[in-house]
Chimera marker file (.cmm) of the C-alpha trace (Angstrom):
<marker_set name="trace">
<marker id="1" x="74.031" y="102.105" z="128.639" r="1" g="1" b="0" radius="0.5"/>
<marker id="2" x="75.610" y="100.783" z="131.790" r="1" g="1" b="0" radius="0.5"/>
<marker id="3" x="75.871" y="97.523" z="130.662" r="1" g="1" b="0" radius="0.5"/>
<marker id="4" x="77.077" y="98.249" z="127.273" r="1" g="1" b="0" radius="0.5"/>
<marker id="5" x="80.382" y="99.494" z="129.545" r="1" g="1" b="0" radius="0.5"/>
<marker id="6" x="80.739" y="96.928" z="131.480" r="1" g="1" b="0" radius="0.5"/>
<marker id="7" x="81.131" y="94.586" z="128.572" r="1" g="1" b="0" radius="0.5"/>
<marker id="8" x="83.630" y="96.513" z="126.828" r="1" g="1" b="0" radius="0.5"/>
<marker id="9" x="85.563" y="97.039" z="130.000" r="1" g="1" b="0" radius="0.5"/>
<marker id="10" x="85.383" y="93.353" z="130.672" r="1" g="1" b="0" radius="0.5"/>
<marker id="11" x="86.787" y="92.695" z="126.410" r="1" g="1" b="0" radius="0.5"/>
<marker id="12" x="89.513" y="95.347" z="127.025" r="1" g="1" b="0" radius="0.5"/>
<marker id="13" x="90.495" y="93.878" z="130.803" r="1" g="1" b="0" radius="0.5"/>
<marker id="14" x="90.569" y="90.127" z="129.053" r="1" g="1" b="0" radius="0.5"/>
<marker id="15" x="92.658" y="91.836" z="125.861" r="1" g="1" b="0" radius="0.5"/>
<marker id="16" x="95.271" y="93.528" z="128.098" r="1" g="1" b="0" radius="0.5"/>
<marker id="17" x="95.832" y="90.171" z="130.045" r="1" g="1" b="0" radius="0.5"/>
<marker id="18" x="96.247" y="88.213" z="126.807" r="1" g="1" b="0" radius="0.5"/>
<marker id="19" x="98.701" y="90.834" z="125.894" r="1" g="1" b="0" radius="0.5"/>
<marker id="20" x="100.500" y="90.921" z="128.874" r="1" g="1" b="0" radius="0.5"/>
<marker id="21" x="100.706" y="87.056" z="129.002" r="1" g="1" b="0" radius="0.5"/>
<marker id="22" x="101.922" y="86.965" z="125.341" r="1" g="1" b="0" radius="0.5"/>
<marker id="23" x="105.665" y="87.514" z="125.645" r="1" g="1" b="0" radius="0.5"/>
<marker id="24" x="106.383" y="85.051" z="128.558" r="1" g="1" b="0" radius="0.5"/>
<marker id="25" x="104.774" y="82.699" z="126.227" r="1" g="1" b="0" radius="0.5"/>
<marker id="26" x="107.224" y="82.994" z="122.843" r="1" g="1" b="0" radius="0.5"/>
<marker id="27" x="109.749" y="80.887" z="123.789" r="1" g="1" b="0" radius="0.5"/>
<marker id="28" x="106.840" y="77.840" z="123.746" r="1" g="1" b="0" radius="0.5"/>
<marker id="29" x="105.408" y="79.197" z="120.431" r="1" g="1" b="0" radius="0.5"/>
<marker id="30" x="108.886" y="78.893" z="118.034" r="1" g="1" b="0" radius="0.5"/>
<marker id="31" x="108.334" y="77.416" z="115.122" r="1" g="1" b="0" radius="0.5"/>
<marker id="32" x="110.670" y="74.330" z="113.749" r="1" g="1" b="0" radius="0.5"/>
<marker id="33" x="112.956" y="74.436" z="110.427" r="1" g="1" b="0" radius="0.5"/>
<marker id="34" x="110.863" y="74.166" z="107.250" r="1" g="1" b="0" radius="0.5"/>
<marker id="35" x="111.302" y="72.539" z="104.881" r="1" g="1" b="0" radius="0.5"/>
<marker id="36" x="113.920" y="69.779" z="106.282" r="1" g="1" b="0" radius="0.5"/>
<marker id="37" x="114.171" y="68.184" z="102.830" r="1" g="1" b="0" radius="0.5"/>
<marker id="38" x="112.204" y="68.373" z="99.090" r="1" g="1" b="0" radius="0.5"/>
<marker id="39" x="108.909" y="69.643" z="98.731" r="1" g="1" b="0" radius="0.5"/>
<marker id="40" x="106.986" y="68.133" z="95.787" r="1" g="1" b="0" radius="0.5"/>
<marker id="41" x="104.942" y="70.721" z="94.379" r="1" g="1" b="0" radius="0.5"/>
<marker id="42" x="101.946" y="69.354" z="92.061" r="1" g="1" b="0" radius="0.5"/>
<marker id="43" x="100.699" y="70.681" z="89.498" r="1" g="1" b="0" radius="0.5"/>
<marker id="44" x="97.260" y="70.118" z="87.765" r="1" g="1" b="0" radius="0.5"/>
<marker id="45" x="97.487" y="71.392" z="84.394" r="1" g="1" b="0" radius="0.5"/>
<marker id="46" x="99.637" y="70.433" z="81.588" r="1" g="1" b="0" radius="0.5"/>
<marker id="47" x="103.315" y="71.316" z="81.092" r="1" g="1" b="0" radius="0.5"/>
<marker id="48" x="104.167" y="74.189" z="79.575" r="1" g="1" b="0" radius="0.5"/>
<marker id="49" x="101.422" y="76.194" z="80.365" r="1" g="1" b="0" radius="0.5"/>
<marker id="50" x="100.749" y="79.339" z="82.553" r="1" g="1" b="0" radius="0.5"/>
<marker id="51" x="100.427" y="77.330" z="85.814" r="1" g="1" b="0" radius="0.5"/>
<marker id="52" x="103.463" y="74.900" z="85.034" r="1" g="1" b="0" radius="0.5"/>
<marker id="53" x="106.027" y="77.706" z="84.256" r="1" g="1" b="0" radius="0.5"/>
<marker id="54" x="104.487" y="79.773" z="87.462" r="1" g="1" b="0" radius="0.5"/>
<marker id="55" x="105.412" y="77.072" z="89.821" r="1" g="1" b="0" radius="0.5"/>
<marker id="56" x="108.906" y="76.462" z="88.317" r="1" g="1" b="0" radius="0.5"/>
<marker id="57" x="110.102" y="80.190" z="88.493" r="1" g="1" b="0" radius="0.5"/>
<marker id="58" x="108.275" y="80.372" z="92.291" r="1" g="1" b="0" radius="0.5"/>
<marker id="59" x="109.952" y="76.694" z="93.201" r="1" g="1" b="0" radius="0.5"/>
<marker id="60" x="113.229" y="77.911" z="92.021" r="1" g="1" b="0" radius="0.5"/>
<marker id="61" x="112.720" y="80.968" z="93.911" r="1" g="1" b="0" radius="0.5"/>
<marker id="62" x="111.606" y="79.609" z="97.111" r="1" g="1" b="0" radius="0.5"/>
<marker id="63" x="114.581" y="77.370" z="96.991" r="1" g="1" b="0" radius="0.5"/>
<marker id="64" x="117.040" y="79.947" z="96.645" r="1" g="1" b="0" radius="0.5"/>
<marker id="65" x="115.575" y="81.601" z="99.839" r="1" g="1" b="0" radius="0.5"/>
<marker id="66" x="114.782" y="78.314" z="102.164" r="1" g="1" b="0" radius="0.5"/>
<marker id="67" x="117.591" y="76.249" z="100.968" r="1" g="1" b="0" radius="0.5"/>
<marker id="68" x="115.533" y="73.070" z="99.942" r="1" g="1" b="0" radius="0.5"/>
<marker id="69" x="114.350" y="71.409" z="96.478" r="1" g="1" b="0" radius="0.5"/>
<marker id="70" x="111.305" y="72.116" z="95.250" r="1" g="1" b="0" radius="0.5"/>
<marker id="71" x="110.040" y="70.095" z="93.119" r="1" g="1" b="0" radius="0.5"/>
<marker id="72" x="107.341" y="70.644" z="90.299" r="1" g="1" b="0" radius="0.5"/>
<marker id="73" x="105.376" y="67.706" z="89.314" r="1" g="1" b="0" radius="0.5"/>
<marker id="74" x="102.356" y="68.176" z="86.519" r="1" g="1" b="0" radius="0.5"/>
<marker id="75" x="99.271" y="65.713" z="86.946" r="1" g="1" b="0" radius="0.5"/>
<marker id="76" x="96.979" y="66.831" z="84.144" r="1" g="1" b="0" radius="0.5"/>
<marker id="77" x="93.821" y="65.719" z="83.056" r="1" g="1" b="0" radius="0.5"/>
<marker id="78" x="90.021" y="64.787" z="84.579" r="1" g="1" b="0" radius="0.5"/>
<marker id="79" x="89.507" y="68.538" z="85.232" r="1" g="1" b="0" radius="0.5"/>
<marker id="80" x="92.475" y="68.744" z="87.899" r="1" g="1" b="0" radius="0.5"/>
<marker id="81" x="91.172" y="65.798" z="90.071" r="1" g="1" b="0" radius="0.5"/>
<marker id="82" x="94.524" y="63.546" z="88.916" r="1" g="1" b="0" radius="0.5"/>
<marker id="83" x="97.027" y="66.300" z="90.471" r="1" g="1" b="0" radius="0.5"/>
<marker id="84" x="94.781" y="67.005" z="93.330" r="1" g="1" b="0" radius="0.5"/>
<marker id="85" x="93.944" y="62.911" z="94.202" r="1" g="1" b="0" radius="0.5"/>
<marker id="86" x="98.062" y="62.580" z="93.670" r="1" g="1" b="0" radius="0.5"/>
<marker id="87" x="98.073" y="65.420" z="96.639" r="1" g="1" b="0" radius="0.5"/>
<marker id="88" x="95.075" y="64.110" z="98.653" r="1" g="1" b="0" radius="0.5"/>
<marker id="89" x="96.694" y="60.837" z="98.718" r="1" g="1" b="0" radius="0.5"/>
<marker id="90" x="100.292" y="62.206" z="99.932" r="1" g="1" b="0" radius="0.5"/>
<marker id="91" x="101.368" y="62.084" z="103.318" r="1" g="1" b="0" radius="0.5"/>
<marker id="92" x="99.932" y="64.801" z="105.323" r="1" g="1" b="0" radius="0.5"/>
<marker id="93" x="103.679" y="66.286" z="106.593" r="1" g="1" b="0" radius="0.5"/>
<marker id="94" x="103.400" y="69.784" z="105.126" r="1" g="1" b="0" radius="0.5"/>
<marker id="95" x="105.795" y="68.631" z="101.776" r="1" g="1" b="0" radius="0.5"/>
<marker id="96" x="103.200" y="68.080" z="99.335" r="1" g="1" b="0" radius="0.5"/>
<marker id="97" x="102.050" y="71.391" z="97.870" r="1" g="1" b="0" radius="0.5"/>
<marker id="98" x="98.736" y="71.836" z="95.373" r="1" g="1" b="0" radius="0.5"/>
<marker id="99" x="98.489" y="74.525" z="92.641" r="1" g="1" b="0" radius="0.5"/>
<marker id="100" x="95.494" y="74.216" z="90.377" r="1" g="1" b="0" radius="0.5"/>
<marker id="101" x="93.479" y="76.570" z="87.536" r="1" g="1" b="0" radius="0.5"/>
<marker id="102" x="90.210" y="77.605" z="88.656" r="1" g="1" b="0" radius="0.5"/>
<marker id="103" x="88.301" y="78.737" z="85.923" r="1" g="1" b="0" radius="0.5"/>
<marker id="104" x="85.063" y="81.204" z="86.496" r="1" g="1" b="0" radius="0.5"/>
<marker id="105" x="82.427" y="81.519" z="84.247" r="1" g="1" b="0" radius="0.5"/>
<marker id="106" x="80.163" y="84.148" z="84.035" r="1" g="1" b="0" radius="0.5"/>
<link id1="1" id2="2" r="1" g="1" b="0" radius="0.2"/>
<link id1="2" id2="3" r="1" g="1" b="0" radius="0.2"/>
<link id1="3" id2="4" r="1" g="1" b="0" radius="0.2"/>
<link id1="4" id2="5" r="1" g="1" b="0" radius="0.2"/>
<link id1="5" id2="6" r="1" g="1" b="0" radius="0.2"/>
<link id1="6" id2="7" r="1" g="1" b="0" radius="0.2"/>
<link id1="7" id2="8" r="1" g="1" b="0" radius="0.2"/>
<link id1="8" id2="9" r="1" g="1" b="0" radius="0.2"/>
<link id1="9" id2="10" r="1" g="1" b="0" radius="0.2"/>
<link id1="10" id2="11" r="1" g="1" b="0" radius="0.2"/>
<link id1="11" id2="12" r="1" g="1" b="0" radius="0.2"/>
<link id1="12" id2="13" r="1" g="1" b="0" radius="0.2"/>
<link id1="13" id2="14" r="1" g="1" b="0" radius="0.2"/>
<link id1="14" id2="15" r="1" g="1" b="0" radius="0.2"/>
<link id1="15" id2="16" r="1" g="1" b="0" radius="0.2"/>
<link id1="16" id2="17" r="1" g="1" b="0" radius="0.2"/>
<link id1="17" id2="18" r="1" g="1" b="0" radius="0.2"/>
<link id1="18" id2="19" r="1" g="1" b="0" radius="0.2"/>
<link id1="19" id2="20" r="1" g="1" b="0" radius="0.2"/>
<link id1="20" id2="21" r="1" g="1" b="0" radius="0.2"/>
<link id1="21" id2="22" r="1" g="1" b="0" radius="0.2"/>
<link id1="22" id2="23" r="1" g="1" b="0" radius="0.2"/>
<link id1="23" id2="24" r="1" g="1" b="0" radius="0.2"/>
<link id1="24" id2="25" r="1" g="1" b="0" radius="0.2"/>
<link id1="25" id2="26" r="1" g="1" b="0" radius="0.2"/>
<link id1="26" id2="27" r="1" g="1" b="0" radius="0.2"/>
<link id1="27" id2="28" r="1" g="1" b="0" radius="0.2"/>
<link id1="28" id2="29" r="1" g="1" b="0" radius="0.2"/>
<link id1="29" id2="30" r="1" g="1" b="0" radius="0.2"/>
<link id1="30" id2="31" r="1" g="1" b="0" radius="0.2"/>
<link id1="31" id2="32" r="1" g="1" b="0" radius="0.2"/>
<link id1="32" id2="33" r="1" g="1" b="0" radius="0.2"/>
<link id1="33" id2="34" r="1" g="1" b="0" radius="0.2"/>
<link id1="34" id2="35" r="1" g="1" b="0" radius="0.2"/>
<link id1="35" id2="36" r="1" g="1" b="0" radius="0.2"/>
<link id1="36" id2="37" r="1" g="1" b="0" radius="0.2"/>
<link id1="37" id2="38" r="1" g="1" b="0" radius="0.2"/>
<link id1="38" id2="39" r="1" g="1" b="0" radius="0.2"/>
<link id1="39" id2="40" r="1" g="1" b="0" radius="0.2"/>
<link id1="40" id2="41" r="1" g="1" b="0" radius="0.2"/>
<link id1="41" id2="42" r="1" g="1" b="0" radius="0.2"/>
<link id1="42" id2="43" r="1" g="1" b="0" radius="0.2"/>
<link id1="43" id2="44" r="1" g="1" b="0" radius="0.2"/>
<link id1="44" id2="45" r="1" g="1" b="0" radius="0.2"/>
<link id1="45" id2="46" r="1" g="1" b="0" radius="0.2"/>
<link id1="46" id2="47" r="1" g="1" b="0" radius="0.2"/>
<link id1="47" id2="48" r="1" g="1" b="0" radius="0.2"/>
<link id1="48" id2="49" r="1" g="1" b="0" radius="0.2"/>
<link id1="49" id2="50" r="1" g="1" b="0" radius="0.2"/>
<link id1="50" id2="51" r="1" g="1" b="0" radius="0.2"/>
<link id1="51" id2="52" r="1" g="1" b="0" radius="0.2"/>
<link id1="52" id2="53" r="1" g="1" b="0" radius="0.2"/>
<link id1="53" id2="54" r="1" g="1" b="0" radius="0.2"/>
<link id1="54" id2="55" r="1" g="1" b="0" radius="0.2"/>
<link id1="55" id2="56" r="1" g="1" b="0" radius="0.2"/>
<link id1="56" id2="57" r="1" g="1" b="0" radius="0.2"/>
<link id1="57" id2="58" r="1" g="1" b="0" radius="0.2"/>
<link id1="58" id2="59" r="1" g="1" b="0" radius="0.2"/>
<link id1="59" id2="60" r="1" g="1" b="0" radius="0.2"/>
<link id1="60" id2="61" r="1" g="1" b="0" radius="0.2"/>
<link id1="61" id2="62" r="1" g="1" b="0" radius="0.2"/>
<link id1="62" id2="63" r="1" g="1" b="0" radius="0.2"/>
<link id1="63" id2="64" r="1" g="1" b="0" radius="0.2"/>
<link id1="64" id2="65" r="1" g="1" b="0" radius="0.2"/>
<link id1="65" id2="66" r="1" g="1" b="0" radius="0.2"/>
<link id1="66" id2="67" r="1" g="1" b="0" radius="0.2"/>
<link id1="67" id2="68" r="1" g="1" b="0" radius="0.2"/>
<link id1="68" id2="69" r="1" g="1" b="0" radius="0.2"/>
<link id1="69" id2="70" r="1" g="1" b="0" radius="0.2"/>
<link id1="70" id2="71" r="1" g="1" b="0" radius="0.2"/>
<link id1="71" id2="72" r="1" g="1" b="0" radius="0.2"/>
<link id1="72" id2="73" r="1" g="1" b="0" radius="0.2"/>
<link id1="73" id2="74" r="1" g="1" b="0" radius="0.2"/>
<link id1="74" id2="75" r="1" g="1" b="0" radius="0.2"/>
<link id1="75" id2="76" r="1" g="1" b="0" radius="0.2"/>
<link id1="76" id2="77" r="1" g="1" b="0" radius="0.2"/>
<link id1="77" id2="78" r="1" g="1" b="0" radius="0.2"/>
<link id1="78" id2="79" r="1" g="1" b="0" radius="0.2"/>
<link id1="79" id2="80" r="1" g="1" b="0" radius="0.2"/>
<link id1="80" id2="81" r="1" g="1" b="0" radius="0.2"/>
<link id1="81" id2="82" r="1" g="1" b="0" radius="0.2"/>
<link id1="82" id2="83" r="1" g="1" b="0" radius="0.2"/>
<link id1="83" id2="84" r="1" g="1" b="0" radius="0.2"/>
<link id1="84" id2="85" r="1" g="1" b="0" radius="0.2"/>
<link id1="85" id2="86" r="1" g="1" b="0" radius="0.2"/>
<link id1="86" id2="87" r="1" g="1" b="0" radius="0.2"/>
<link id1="87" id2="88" r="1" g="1" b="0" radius="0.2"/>
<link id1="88" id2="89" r="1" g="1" b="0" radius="0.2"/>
<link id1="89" id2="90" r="1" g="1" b="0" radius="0.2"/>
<link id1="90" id2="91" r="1" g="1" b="0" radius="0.2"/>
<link id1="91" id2="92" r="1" g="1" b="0" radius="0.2"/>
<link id1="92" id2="93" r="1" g="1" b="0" radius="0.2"/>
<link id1="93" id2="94" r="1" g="1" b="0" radius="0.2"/>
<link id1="94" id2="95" r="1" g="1" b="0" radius="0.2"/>
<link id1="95" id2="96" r="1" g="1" b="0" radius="0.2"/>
<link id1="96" id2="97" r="1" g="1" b="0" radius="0.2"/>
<link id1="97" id2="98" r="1" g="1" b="0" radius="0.2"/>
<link id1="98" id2="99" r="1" g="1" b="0" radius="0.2"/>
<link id1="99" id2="100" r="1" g="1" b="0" radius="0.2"/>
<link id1="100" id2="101" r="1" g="1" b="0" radius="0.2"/>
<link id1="101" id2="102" r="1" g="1" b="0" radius="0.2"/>
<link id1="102" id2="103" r="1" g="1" b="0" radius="0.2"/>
<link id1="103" id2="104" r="1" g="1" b="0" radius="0.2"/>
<link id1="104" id2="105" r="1" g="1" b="0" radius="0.2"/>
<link id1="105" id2="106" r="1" g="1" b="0" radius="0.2"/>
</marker_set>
């Protein structure tokens, strides 16, 4: 039993520093603008369809609120592995987004 106490007293002693310690550390922990300029949004599934006019009402919504393009690009076919190659092969800067169908069988 005794030891079972001291390890909780050690968690909560090593949780209370943490939290102490946390406010002197925001100014470090900001976070920059996003986005700075257009995010391409791909799409793998054909235009038109449930997934394509999800992404244009959310793009145009998201860039109403951030202030930035958003642009919706479909990449259809081979099962979704065009649209997600297209985003596997984009720069890796945060601007290329991925939506995709998954579809469950049972």
């Amino acid at each position: 039993m005794g030891n079972v106490m001291k390890r909780s007293r050690r968690k909560f002693l090593r949780l209370t520093a943490g939290a102490t310690a946390l406010p002197a550390l925001h100014h470090v922990a900001l976070a920059l603008d996003y986005p700075t300029r257009p995010v391409h949004w791909i799409i793998s599934a054909a235009p038109g369809g449930t997934a394509d006019i999800l992404a244009r009402l959310m793009g145009a919504w998201l860039s109403e609120r951030l202030g930035e393009q958003f642009i919706v690009e479909s990449h259809p076919g081979a099962g979704g592995n065009i649209g997600t190659e297209a985003v596997v092969q984009a720069a890796p800067d945060g601007y290329t987004l991925h939506l995709t169908k998954t579809w469950i069988s049972t």
